[in-house]
N, C-alpha and C positions, 0 to 999 in steps of 0.2 A: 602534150595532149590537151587534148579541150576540157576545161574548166568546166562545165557540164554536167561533166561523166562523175557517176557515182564511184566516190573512193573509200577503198578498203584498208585496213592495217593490221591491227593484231588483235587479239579476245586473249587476253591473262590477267594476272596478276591486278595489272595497273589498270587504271579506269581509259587511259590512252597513251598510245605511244609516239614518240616526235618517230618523224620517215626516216629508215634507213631502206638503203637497197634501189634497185630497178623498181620503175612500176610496169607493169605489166597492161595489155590490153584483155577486156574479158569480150568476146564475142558473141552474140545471140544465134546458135548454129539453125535457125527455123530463116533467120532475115539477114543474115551477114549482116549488121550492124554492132557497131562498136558499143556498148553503151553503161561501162563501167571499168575501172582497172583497181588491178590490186597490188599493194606492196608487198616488194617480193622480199620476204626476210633475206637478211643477209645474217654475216655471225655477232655482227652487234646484234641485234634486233633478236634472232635468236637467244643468245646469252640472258636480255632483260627477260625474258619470257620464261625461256626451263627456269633461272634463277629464282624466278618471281614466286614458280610454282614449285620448288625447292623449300622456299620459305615459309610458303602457305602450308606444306605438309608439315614440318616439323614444329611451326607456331599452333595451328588451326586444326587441320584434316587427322594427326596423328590423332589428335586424341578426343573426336568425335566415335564414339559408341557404334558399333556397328549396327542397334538395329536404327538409328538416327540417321546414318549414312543409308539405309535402306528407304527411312522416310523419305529422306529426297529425292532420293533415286526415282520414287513413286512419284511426288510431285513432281520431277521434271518430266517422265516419263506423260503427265496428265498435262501438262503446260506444251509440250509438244502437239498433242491430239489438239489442242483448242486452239493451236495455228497451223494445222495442218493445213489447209486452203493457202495461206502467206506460205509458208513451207514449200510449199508445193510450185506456186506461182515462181516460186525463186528458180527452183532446181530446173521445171521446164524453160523458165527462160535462161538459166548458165548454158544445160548444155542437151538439152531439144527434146528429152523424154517425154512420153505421152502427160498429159497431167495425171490421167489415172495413176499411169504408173509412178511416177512420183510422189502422189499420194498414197501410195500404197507402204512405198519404201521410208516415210514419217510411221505409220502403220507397223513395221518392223520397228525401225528405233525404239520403239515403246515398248514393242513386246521384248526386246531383249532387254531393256529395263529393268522391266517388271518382274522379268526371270530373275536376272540376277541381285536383285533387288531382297529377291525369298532366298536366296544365299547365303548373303551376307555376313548372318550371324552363326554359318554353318559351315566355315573354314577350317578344320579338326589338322588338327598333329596326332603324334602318335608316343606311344611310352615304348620302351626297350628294357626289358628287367634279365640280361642276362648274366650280369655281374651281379654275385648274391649282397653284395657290398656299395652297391652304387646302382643309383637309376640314370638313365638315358632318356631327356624328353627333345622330340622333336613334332619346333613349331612352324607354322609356314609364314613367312615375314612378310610384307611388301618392301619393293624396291623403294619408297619413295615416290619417284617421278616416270613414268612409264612414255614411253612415245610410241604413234603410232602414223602411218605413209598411207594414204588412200589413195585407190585410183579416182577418176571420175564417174566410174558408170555408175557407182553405188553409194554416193555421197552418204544419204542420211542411214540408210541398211547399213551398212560398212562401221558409219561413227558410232551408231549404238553396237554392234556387234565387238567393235573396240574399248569404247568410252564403260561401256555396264560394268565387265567383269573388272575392268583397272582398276574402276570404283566400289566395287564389291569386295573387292580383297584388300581396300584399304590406303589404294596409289592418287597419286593427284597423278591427271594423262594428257599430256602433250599432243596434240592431232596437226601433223604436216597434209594443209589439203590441198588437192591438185590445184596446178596453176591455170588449167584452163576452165575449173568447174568449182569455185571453192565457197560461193556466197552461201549457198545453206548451212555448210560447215559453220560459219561466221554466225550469221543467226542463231543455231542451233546452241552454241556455246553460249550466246547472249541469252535466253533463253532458260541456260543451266543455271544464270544468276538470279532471274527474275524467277526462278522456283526455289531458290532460296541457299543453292550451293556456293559456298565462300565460293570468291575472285583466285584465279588463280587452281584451283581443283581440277578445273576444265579448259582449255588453253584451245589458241588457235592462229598457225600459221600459215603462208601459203608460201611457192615459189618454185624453182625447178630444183630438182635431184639433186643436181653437181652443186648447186647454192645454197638453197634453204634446207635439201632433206639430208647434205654432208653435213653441213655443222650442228643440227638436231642427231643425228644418231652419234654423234662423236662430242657433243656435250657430258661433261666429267659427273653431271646431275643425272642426267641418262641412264635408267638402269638398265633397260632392256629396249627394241622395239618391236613392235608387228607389222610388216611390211605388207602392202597387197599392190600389185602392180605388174607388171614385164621381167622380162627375164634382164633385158642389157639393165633396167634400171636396178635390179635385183643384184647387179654382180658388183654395181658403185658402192649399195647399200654393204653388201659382204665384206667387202674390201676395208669398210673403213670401221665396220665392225668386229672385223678380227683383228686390225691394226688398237682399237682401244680395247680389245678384249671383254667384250661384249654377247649377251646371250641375243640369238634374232631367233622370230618365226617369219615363213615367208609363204604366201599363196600367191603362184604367179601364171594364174592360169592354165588352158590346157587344149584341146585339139581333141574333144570327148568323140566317143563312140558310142551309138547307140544301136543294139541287136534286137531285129526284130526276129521273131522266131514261125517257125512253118505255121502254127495256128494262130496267129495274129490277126485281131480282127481290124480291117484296113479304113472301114467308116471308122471307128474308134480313132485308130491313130495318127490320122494323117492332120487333123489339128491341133493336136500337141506335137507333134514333131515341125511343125510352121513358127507354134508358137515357139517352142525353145531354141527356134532358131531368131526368131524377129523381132520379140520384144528387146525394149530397148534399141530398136534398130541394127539387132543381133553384136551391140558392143556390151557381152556377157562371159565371163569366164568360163561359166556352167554351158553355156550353147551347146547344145547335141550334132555338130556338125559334119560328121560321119555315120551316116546309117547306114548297116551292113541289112541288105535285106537277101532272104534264098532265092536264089537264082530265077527260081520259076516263079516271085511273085514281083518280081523287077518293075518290067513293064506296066503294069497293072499300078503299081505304087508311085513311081515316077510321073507317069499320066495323072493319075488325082493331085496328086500334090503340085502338076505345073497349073494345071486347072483351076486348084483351088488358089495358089499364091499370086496368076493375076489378076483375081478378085480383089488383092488386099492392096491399101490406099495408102504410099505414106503422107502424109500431110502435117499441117498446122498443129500444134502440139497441144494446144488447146482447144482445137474443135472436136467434138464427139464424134464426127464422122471420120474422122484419122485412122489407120489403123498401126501405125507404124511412125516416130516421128522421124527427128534427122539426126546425121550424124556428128560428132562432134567438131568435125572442124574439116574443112577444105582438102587442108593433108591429106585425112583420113578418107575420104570419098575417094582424093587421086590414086591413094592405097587400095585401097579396094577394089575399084576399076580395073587396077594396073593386074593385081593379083587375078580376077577370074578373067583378063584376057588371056596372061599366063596359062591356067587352066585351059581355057578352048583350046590352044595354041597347042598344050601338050595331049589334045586326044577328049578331052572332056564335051559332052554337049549340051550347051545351053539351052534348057526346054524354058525358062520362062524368068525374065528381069534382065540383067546384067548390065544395065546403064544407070546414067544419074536422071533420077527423077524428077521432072516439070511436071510444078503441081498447082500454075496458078501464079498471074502477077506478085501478089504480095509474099508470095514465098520464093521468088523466081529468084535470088540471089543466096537463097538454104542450102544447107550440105544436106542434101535428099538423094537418096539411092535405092532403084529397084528393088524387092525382095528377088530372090536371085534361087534357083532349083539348077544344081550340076548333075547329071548324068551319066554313065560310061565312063566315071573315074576307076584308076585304076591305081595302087596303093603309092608309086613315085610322081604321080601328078601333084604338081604344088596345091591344088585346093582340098587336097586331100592330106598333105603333108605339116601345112601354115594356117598358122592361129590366126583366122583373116580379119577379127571383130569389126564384123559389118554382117547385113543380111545374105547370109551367103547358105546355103547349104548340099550339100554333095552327099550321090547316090550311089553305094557298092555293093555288088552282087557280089554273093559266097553259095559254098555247095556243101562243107559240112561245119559242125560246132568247133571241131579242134582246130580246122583250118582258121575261123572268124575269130577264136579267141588268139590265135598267133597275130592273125594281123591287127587287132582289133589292142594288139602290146606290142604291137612294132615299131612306136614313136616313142620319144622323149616324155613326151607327155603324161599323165596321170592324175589325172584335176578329179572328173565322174566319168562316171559312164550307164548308160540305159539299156535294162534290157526287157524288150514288150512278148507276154505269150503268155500261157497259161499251162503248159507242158513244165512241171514242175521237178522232173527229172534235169530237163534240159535249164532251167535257171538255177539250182542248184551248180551243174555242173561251171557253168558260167561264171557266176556270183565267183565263184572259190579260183577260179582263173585270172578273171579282169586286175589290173595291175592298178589299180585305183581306188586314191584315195574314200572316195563313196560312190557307191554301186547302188542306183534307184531301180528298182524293179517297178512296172505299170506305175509307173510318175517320173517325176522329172523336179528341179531344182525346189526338192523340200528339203530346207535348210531350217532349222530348228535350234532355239538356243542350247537345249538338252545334249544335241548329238554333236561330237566332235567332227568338222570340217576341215580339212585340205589335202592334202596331195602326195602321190606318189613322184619317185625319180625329178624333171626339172619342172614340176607343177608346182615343188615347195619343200619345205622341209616344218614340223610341227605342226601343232591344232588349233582351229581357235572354238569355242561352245564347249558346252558340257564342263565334266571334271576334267578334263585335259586343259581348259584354257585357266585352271586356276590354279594345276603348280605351274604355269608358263608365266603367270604375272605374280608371285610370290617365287622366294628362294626358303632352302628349310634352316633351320639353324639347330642345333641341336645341343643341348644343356644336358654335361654329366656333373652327377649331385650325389658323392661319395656319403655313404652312413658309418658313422662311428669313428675312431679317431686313427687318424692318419698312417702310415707308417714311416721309417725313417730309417732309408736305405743305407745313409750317411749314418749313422748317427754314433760309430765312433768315432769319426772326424771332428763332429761337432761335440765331444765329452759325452757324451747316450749311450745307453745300449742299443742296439742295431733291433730293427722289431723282429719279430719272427716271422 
């Protein structure tokens, strides 16, 4: 590769590390240009890094105070915000998102911070006094060294959403970031030191699955990981997790459903259901990309929504006039493509996108793709079936509630699901049916650190937010503390009298 290109390595322990592994190419998905690579951990490289952060917990991080550990938390949490702009410029240029919205997702990192920041010093055990002769106390420990798998869509969201509570309960966290998207990762860790958290607390690798993210979960320092990703890359990470006998959480997306209900007001909806499908160039786990709407307001709602999507622009990821940027990589357009011709082929009709988008000389080599509006799908059409992450979105008429909740759990899936009305018998009834993990009523991807997130059936298994994500990063240990003196079961073996 050219000598040029800006190179990447590792964020741990050490202040630098000599190259092991592949390097990799990082691509600018707005310009098809090459214009950085990174090394790809391999299990050397690996190894210096958990090890590094191995030794920083047991020297260093064990025995920082928790409400200290919360001080930093804060300031990195505030050292983040005052590079948000640098932040930002990185992520749209790795992997195409609007700058808003990568500035938004800095904006999270901090708030899940900051959440679990006010934790920290509020990780309780419990006492057991049912032996009149002995107490039972159980405390909740950290692993040590926690790791964690991110996709690309959600670099900096994802690593706070990871990185907070590891570090609120007391872990130094390992972050394997994606190979195609991983530079703010990088910074963001750099970032955790210049706000004053020891080297090695906050670590950062990159590389693919079968390379960098097997020998990170199968690392003997490893105590747990939280995986966000795909399903086939999900079944490597399983595999080699129950081969070291390891605890995993997993969110791997989903094929969401969202119900609109007979008094649904349609000016209302039809921009949020655009938006939960496009932002981010619809590569979103959350994407609403099933709307079941009733029968008789079909036409009516398909109409607005083609009308209104091809108003929307994707473009240059940094102009204001954008409204959508690009996709991640070449692949992933010919994926996309391939998928909603699939769809027309099988009965589906395309009211408005379903091409790659030309949006301009200097973007004329981007992975840019329509927003895209499916109609007349019907529940065995693959666009209705297949987690397409891209701007895709598909239209299904129903006639009653029981029939829309059957189909509405007919997939594997179970990541959210959406339901819009105001007939509060009717979301009730809904709510208690939907087979997923989180159910939004009149909203859509309000992810919070308080509330526990992920998935039913193969959207995941475990939480991450709230109290759930913090006996996920602790294990409990439990100390029995006998009162008064022993007895001596033996003890005419041993010359005693035997107790009573």
């Amino acid at each position: 590769m050219s000598e040029h290109l800006l190179r990447f390595e590792a964020v741990g322990a050490a202040e630098s590390y000599t190259g092991r592994g592949e390097l990799l190419p990082l691509e600018n998905p707005a310009t098809g240009a090459t214009y950085a690579e990174v090394r790809e951990a391999d299990e050397e490289l690996v190894d210096q890094v958990v090890t590094g952060a191995a030794d920083t917990y047991r020297n260093t991080w064990s025995e920082v105070e928790p409400l200290e550990r919360a001080r930093l938390m804060l300031r990195w949490a505030d050292v983040l915000m005052d590079h948000q702009g640098e932040l930002a410029d990185i992520e749209s240029t790795d992997v195409g998102h609007l700058h808003r919205e990568s500035a938004a997702d800095v904006g999270a990192a901090a708030r899940w911070l900051r959440y679990f920041a006010g934790v920290a010093d509020k990780i309780e055990g419990q006492s057991v006094t049912a032996h009149p002769d002995r107490s039972a106390f159980v405390t909740r420990e950290p692993y040590g060294v926690v790791a964690g798998v991110n996709s690309f869509n959600g670099n900096l969201l994802m690593f706070g959403m990871k990185a907070a509570p590891a570090l609120a309960t007391g872990n130094c966290f390992v972050l394997k970031a994606p190979e195609l998207g991983p530079l703010s990762s990088f910074r963001a860790a750099e970032l955790a030191v210049e706000a004053g958290i020891p080297r090695g607390v906050v670590s950062v690798v990159s590389g693919r699955g079968h390379v960098t993210g097997a020998a990170l979960v199968a690392h003997p320092e490893v105590g747990m990981t939280m995986f966000t990703g795909g399903l086939n890359g999900a079944r490597g990470v399983i595999e080699t997790s129950a081969a070291h006998v390891k605890p995993l959480t997993l969110e791997l997306g989903g094929k969401n459903a969202v119900i609109l209900l007979d008094d649904v007001d349609l000016d209302r909806i039809v921009p949020h259901l655009l938006h939960s499908n496009f932002v981010k160039c619809g590569q979103s786990c959350a994407a609403g990309s099933r709307v079941f709407v009733p029968r008789r307001l079909a036409d009516e709602l398909t109409g607005r929504m083609a009308a209104a999507t091809r108003r929307i622009k994707p473009g240059d990821p940094f102009e204001h006039s954008s409204d959508m940027g690009a996709l991640i990589s070449e692949q992933q357009v010919a994926r996309v493509e391939d998928l909603v011709r699939r769809a027309v082929d099988g009965g589906a009709t395309m009211l408005a996108g379903g091409r790659r988008a030309h949006t301009g000389p200097a973007t004329a080599k981007g992975h840019f793709f329509e927003p895209t509006v499916l109609a007349d799908l019907d529940d065995d059409n693959i666009g209705a079936r297949e987690e397409i992450f891209g701007p895709v979105v598909g239209v299904l008429a129903y006639d009653s509630l029981d029939e829309v909740v059957a189909r509405a759990n007919g997939l594997d899936f179970g990541l959210t699901a959406q339901v819009w009305g105001d007939d509060t018998g009717a979301i009730h009834h809904l709510t208690r049916g939907l087979e997923a993990g989180t159910v939004w009523v009149n909203t859509y991807r309000s992810v919070h650190p308080s509330a526990p997130y992920g998935g039913f059936k193969r959207s995941g298994y475990g939480r991450e937010n709230g109290a759930e994500v913090l006996r996920t990063y602790t294990r409990a240990r439990t100390t029995v503390w006998s009162h008064g003196a022993a007895s001596h079961p033996y003890g005419d073996l041993l010359g005693a009298p035997a107790a009573s």
